[in-house]
N, C-alpha and C positions, 0 to 999 in steps of 0.2 A: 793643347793644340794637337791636330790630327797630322801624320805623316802625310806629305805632298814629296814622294820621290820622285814625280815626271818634270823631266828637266822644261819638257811645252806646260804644263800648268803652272809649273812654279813661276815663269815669267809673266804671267798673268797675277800672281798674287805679290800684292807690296805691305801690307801687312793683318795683322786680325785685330778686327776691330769690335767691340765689347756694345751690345746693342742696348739701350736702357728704355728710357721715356719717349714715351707717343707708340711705340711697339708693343703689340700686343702678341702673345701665344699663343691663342685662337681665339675666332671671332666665333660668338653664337651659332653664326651659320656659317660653318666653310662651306667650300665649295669646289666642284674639281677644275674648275676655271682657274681657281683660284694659283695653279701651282702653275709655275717657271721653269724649263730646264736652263740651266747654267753651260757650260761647257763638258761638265764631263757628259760619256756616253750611255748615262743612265735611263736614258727613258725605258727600259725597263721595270726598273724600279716606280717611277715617277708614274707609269701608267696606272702600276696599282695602286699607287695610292692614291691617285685619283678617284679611282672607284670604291674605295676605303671613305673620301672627303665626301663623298655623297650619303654615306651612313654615317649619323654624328654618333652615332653608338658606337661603332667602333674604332673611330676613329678616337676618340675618349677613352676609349681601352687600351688603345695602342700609349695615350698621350695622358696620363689618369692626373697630371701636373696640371694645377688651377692656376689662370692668369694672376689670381693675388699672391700665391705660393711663387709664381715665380717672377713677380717684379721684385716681391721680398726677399729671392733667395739667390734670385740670379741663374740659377740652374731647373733642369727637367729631365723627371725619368721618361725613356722612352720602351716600353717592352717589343722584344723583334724573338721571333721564332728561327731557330738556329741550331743544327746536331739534336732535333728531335728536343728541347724542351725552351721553355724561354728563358728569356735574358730581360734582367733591368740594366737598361744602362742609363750612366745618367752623363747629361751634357751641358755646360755653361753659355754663355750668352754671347762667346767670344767665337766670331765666325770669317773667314777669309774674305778681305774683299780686295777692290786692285787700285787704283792710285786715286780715283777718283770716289774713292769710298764705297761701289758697288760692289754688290755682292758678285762674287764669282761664281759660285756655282749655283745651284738651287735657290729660287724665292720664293715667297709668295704674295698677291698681289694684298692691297688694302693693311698695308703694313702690318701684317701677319707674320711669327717667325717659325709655325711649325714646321713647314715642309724644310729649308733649310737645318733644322734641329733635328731631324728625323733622319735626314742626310748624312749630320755628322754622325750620331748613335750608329747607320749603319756602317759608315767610315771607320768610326773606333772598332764596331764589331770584327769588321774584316780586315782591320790593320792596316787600315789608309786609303784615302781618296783613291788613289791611282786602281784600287780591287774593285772596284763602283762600275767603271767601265768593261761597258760588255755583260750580256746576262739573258734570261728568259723571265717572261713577262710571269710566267706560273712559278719562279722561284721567289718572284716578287710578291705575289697571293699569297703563297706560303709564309715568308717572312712576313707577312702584316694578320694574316689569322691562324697562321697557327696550322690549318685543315690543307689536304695534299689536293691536288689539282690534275684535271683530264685536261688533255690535250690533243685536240683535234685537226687533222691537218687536210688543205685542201686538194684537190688534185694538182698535178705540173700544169703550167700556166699555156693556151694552144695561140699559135699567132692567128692574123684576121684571117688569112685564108683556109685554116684549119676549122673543124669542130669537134667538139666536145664528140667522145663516145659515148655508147649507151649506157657503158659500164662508171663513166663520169658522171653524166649526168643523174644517174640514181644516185652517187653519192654526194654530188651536189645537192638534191632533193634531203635525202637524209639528214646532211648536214642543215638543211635550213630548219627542218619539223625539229630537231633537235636545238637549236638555238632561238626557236619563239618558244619550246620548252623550259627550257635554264633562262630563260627574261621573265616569264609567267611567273617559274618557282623564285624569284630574287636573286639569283648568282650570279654571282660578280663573273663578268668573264671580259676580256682583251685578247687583242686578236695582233700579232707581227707580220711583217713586211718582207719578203725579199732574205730569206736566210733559206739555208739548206737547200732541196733539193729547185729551187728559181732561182739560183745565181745566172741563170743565163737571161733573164729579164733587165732591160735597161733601167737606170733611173730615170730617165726620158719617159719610158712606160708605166711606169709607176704615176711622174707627174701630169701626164694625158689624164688620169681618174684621180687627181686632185690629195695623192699619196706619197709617200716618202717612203726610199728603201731603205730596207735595215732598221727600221724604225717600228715603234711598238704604240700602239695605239687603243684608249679605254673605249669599252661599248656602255653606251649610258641609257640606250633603249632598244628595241628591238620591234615594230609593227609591220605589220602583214595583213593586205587584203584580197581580194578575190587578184584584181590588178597591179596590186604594188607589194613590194618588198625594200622595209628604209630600215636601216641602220643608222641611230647617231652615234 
């Protein structure tokens, strides 16, 4: 069992419950749909592994434990990149949930148990649930492959009666040629919400464009045409 020292999480968990039959480890095809945040503040973390659930290759590397090896053993190594080399850790089948038997933190959907397993691995790593909360979405990159991450920021946020400068707006430009680049060449990239220098943006602003502040989100394509510009 993983330390839970937050006196607000522990009253949400009533006790651990050991997951067996009809659960599977991963399915053939995960998927980044596939993953749940729970209560703690990790979508950081969650984001990247999202974008990890969409390469079953690496996601296999991260998770190298076979559905048969771990109905029969009850446990799964999970490898995370941490102080510059990796870590196996290994985690049991025994996960927090709250009086009604659900899981509290992390799920995943179609009775999958990686992403919660993945969770504790990173829990034990860093000495308990309650170190989970709080983080950047590139330290979550790095802990799932290993390789170091650029981080691109976009200009301060202008209200409607303002515009953009010329000196924004090239770097808006820039930033776009540069991001249907890194979708071309396959890299993984996620993009946050509302931290550092936007603290002065509402969450009200945020939800007018269908966003959440403070909140870390995967890019799972990238197209651009003569008219349009989509991110999913």
């Amino acid at each position: 069992m993983i330390p839970i020292t937050s006196s607000y999480l522990r009253q949400f968990v009533s006790h651990w419950r050991s997951y067996r039959s009809h659960w599977l480890l991963l399915r053939p095809t995960p998927l980044s749909s596939d993953i749940i945040q729970g209560l703690l503040g990790n979508c950081w973390f969650l984001s990247a592994l999202a974008l990890v659930a969409e390469r079953p290759e690496l996601l296999r590397a991260i998770l190298p434990t076979s559905n048969e090896e771990f109905e029969l053993t009850k446990k799964a190594t999970v490898r995370l990149f941490k102080f510059g080399k990796w870590h196996s850790v290994i985690v049991d089948n025994q996960l927090p949930v709250n009086s009604h038997q659900q899981l509290v933190f992390s799920q995943a959907k179609r009775k999958q148990l990686f992403v919660p397993l993945i969770e504790k691995a990173l829990a034990k790593l860093y000495g308990g649930y309650d170190h989970l909360r709080g983080g950047l979405t590139s330290e979550g990159m790095t802990l799932l492959t290993g390789f170091p991450c650029e981080i691109l920021w976009l200009p301060p946020s202008r209200s409607e009666q303002q515009k953009l400068s010329p000196t924004d707006g090239h770097h808006l430009e820039e930033l776009w040629i540069k991001f249907v680049s890194y979708s071309s060449a396959g890299f993984l990239m996620g993009v946050s919400c509302g931290r550092h220098h936007e603290v002065d943006v509402t969450k009200s602003e945020y939800r007018k464009m269908g966003l959440l502040k403070e909140h870390a989100y995967s890019v799972l394509e990238v197209i651009s045409t003569e008219q349009l510009r989509l991110v999913k």
